[in-house]
N, C-alpha and C positions, 0 to 999 in steps of 0.2 A: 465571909466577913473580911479577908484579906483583900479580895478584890476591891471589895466595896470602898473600904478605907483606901485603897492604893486611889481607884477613880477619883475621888474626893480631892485628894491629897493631890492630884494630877491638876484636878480641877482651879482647884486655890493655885499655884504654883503659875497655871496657865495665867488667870486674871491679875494676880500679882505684878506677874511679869511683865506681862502685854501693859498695864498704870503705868507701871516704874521705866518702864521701856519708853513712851510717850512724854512722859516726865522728863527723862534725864534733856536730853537735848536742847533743854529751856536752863538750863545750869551749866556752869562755866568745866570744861573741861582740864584747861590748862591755865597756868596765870600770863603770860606772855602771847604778845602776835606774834611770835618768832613762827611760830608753827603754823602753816600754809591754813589760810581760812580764819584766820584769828575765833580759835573755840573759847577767847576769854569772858564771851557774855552773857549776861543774866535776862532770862526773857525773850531772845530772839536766835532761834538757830541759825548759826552757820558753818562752811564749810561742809565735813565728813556729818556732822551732825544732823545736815538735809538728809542724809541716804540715811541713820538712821531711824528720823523720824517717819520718812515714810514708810519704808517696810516696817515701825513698829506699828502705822496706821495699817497696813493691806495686814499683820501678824493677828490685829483686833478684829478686823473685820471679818477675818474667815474664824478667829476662836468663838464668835460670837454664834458661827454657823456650827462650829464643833460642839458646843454647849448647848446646842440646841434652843436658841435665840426665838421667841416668834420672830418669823418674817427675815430670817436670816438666811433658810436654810437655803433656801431659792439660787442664792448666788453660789452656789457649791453643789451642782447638779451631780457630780462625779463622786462626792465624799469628800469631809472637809478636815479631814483629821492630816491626812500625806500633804493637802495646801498648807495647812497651821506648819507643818515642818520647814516646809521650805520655806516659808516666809521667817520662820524664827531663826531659820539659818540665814536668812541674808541680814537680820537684823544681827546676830551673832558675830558672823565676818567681819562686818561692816566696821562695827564699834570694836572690836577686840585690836581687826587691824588696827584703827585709829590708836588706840590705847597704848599700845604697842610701841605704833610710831612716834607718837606723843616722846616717850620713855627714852628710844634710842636714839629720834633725832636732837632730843634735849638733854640725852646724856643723864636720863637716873629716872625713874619712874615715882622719886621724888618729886616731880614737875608733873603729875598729873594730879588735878583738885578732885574733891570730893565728888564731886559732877560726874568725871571721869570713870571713878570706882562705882559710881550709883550704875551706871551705865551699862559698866560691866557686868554686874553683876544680876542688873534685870535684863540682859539677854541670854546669859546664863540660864537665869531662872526660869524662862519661857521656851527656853529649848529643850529643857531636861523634863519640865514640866508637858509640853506638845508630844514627847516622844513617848509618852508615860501613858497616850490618852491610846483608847485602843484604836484600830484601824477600823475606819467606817465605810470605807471605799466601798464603788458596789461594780458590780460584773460592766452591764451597760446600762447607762444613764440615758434617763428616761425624754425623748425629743423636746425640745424646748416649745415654749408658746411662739406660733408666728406674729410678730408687732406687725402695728402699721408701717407701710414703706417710710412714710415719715419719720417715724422712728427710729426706725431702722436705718436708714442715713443718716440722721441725727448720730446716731450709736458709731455707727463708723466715723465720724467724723471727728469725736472726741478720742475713739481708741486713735488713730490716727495722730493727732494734736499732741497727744500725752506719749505717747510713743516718740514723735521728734522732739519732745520735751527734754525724755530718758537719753535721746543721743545729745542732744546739745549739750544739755549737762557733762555725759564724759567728755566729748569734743572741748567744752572750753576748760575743764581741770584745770588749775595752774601748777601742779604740781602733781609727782609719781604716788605722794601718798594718798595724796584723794584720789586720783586715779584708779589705785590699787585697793581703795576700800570701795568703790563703786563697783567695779569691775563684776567679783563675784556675787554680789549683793544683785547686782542688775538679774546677773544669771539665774540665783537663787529663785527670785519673783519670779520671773518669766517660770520656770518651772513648778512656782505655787499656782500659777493662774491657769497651766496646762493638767496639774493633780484635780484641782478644783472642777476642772469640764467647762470651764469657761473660754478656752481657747477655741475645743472643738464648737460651741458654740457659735463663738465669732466666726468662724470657720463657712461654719452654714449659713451663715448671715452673708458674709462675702460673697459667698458664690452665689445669693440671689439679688447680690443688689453690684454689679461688676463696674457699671458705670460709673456710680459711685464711690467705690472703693479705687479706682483710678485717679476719678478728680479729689477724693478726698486725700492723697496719699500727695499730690501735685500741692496741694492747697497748704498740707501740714512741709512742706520740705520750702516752698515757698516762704515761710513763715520765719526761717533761719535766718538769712540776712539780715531781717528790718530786726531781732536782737541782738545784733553785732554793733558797737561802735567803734571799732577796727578792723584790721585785716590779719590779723593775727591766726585767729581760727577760720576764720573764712577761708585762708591759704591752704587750711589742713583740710577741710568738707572740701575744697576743689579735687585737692589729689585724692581720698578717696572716691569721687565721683570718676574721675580716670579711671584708676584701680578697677572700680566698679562697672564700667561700662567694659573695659577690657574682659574682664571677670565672666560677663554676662554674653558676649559674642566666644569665648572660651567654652562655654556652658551649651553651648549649642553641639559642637564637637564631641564632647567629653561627656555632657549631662545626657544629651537624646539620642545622639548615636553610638556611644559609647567606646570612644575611641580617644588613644592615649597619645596628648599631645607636649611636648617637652622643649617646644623651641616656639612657642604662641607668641612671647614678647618679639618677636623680629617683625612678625607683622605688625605692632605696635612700632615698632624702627621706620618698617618702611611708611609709613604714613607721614608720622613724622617729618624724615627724610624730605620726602616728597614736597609736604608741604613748605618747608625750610629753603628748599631748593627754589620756589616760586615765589617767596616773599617776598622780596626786595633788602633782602638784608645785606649788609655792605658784605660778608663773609661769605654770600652766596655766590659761587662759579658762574650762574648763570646771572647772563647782564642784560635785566629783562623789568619790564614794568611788575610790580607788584601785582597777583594776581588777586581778585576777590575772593571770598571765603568759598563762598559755595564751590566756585572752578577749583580751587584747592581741595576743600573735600571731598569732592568728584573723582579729582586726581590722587589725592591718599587713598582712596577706599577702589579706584581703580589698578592702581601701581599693588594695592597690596594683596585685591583678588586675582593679579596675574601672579602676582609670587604663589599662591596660596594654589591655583591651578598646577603652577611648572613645577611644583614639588609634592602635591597630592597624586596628578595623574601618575606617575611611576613608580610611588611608593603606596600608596591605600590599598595594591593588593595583598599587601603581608599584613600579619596581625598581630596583635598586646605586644610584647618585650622588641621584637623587631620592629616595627612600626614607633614606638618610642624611642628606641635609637636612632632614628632615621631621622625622627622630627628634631629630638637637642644634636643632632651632627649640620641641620640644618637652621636651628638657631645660632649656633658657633659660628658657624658658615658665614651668617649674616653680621653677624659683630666684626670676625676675623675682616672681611671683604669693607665694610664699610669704613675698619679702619686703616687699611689696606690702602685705600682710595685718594693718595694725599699728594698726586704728582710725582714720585719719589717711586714707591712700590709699585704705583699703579696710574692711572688717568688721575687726573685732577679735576674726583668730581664731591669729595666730602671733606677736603682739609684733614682727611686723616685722625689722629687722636684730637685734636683742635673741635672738631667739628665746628657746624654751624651757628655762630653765635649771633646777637644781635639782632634777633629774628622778631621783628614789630610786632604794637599789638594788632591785634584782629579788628578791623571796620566794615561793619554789617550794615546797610542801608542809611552811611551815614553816621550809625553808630559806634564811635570810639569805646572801645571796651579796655582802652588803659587809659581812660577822663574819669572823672570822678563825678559824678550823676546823682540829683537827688530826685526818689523817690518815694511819693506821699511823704514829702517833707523828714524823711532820711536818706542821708549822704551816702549812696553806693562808692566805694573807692573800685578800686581793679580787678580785684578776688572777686567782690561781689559781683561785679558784673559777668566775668567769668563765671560763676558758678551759674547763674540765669542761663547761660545758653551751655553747661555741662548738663543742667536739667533736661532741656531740651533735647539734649543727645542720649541721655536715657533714656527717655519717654520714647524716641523714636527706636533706640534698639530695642525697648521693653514692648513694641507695637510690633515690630517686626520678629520676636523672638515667641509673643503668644501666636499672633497669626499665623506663622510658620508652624509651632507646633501643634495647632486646633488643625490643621490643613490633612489633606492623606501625605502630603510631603513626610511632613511633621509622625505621621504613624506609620510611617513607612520608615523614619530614624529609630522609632520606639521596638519596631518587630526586628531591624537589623541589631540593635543595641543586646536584645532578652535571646533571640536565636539566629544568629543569621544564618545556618544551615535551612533553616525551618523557614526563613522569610525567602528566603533565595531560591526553596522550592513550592514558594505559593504565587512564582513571581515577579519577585521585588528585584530588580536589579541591584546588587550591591554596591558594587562599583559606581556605578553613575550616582547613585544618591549620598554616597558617602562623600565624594568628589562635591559634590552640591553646599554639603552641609561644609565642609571645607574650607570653598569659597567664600560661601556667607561670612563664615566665623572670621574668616581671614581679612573681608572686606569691613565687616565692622570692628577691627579692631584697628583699622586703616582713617576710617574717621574716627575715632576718639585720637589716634593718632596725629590727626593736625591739629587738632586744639591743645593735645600738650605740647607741641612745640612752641605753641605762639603764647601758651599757661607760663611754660617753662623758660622762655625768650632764646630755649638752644636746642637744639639735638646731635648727643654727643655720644661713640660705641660706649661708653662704661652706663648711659642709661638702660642698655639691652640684655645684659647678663643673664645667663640660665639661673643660679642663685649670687644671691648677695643680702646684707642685712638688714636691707628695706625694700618693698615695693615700690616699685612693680615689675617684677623679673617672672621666669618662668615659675620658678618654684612655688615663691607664692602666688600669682594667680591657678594655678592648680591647687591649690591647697587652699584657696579659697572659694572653687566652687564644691571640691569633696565635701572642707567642713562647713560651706556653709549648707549642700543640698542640692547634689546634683538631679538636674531636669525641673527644677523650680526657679520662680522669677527670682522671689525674695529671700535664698538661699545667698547667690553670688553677692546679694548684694548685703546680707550681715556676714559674711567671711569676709569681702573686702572692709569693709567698716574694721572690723577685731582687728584683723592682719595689718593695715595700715595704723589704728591707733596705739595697737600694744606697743613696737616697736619705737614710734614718737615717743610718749608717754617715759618708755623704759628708757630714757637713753643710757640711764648708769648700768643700765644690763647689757652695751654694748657688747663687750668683748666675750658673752654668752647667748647670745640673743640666737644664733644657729641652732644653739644644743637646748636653748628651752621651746626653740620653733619643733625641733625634732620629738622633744619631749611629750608636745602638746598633740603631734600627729598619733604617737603611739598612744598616747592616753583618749583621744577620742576612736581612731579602729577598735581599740579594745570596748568601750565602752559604749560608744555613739557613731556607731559606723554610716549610719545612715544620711548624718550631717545635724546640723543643728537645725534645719527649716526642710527636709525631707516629704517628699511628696509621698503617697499613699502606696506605690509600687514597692517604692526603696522599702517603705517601715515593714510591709507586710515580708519583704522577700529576708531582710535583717531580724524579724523577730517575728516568726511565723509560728514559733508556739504562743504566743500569746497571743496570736491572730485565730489559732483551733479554739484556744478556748472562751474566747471572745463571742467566736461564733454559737460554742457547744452555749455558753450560757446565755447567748440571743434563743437559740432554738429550745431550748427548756424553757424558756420562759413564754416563748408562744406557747407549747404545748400544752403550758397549765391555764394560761389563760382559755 
């Protein structure tokens, strides 16, 4: 009877909450616009109040599947009871942050309106209520219906859409409070939609329809600039596109053949450099006609697969702790040297700590990329156009980075990575392919390297540091292919996204921003070792007992069938 009453009572609590949850948002939070997003209005959310309307919509949608809805249950193939949590968590967060912030940037939690407290206290009620409900989850969920192809493109095309939706929104924040109540609210969902089984679904769906999921990924990242009418955040999606493309020729190294590399931003130097050097820029040594893009990216991803040669061939025979000394004494190297380089210490060929400034924009077929351009009757300014061809330089390392690893090259990284005793005696040469993968990584961080010089209009030693408090230096791009998922595409590239935005975002956490970087690494090894977008090797080899029993209740269930 106690049960019975408790479910009930869960039950009410749940739908209660998920109304009033839906409700508040439409009611004024605070009386003032002082407070970022102006929550002073009746009838129309804004601000922090977006993020909680919609996780209190995805909170309804799955409670309706947890209450056993007709026709609900379909969307929670996994069990809808662990979705309903997470999502009541990210509605939770979301508003309590706000509420919070409301309080302390206004100086008394007298400054928050009735709205405010409804708010709070229906995500309250749906999270005590969701956790209250029993657990429905079931062992393994049952294969989904195949749609028509149609469809099923169709299907990717909107997860896609609403997914760059999700970034834009943090990207344009104006402010660390909304930022900060997004943040973990974003997280929250994404892990309702992975409870739910709707992930592994999409999942399955990707992998049959690839071309698609290409062009629809191209199509949704395209879709950023034409809602920009400045260059404000467009500045900031350029430098994570850098970050990211660095990230993702890093991931080559480090995700497939698993080898630990600690000085990767110097080949991001030398590209750079390189390219710097051929501009035409008045601060450039050399008194040379301006070279075109492509000769220039030739020559950065050239200059930076010799570098990535003349320091792999000597050193890739040692391995873990040695081999990552070798590499940050050779990113050192390259800072020390380049600013070294200033006539004075040495030849006069980088202006030394000055570096190269001045450095033009990029003109591609005619195409001024610092003119201001209108497309379909919106105004590209300089970011924008920039960011069209950072695209383009993803797309080309993201082709080069499947194809590599679909190839025997590519499993020939994968068997040196899990054993290389074992690969070395079925074979594989060690040496030469690790040398290989090297190169590559080194060569494509050699091209992203000359578009942020000409992004950046300099290339100067303090952008090449092992650590420092923003990206893109050693530390963090390793830290953004771990936590984003090493040996996956779309791993490096949601590390680089977090890593580049939190420390924007935070700037008043400057003078911590090391010790909550460091905080955040210990808290995901411990927890999420695998990364946040972990390919199916990592999860199984990080959480192999729930990979036994996964199995043990696949095979009992054929047997009773």
């Amino acid at each position: 009877m106690t049960s019975t009453i408790g479910a009930r009572a869960a039950k009410t609590m749940t739908v209660a909450g998920a109304a009033l949850t839906l409700v508040s948002p439409f009611l004024a939070w605070t009386w003032t616009s002082a407070y970022p997003g102006d929550l002073t209005l009746y009838g129309y959310p804004g601000g922090s109040q977006v993020v909680t309307l919609v996780a209190g919509l995805l909170a309804a949608v799955v409670a309706a599947a947890a209450l056993d809805v007709p026709g609900a249950r379909s969307l929670t193939p996994a069990g809808a009871v662990r979705a309903l949590r997470a999502a009541a968590l990210a509605a939770l967060t979301a508003t309590w942050i706000t509420v919070g912030a409301i309080a302390v940037t206004l100086g008394g939690v007298v400054h928050v309106e009735p709205g405010g407290w409804l708010a709070a206290g229906a995500v309250l009620l749906l999270a005590v209520g969701a956790h209250a409900l029993p657990d429905d989850t079931v062992g393994t969920p049952p294969p989904g219906r195949r749609l028509p192809r149609a469809a099923e493109v169709a299907l990717i095309t909107v997860v896609f859409l609403a997914a760059m939706f999700v970034l834009t929104y943090g990207i344009t924040t104006e402010s660390a409070e909304e930022f900060l109540a997004f943040l973990p609210a974003a997280g929250y969902g994404v892990r309702a939609l992975w409870a739910a089984g709707l992930t592994a679904r999409l999942s399955a769906v990707n992998a049959r329809n690839r071309v698609a999921v290409a062009v629809a990924s191209l199509a949704a990242a395209l879709v950023f600039p034409f809602t920009q009418t400045g260059d404000q955040y467009t500045a900031i999606a350029d430098n994570i596109l850098v970050f990211a493309a660095v990230a993702l020729g890093l991931n080559i190294v480090v995700g497939l053949v698993g080898l630990l590399d600690l000085g990767y931003v110097a080949f991001l130097g030398t590209g750079a450099y390189a390219a710097a050097l051929v501009s035409g820029s008045t601060f450039s040594t050399f008194d040379i006609e301006p070279w075109p893009f492509w000769a220039s990216a030739l020559l950065g991803m050239t200059v930076s697969l010799v570098a990535g040669l003349v320091i792999g061939a000597p050193t890739l025979r040692l391995h873990g702790d040695y081999l990552a000394i070798v590499t940050l004494g050779f990113g050192e190297i390259f800072r020390i040297t380049v600013n070294n380089l200033d006539g004075t210490s040495g030849p006069d060929l980088t202006n030394g700590p000055n570096g190269i400034n001045s450095v033009p924009n990029l003109r591609l077929f005619g195409f001024d990329f610092g003119e201001p351009h209108t497309v379909l009757g919106v105004a590209f300014g300089r970011f924008a156009n920039y960011y069209l061809l950072l695209l383009a330089v993803i797309g080309l390392i993201v082709f080069v980075y499947a194809r590599a690893g679909d190839s025997r090259i590519g499993r020939a990284w994968i068997a040196l990575r899990e054993d290389e005793k074992a690969a070395t005696a079925m074979g594989i040469e060690g040496f030469r392919f690790k040398l290989l993968a090297f190169g590559l990584g080194a060569s494509l961080a050699g091209l992203a390297g000359t578009v942020m010089a000409h992004l950046q209009t300099n290339a100067v030693p303090d952008n090449y540091k092992f650590a420092d408090t923003a990206p893109p230096n050693s530390a963090f791009l390793l830290a953004a292919v771990v936590l984003g998922g090493m040996g996956t595409i779309s791993g490096p590239l949601v590390g680089a996204a977090l890593l580049y935005l939190i420390p924007a975002k935070f700037e008043f956490f400057s003078r911590y921003q090391m010790m909550l970087f460091g905080l955040a690494l210990i808290l995901m090894m411990r927890f999420r070792p695998e990364g946040l977008v972990p390919d199916r090797r990592h999860r199984l080899e990080f959480h192999d007992d729930h990979a036994v029993g996964a199995e043990a209740r696949r095979t009992a269930a054929e047997a009773t069938v």
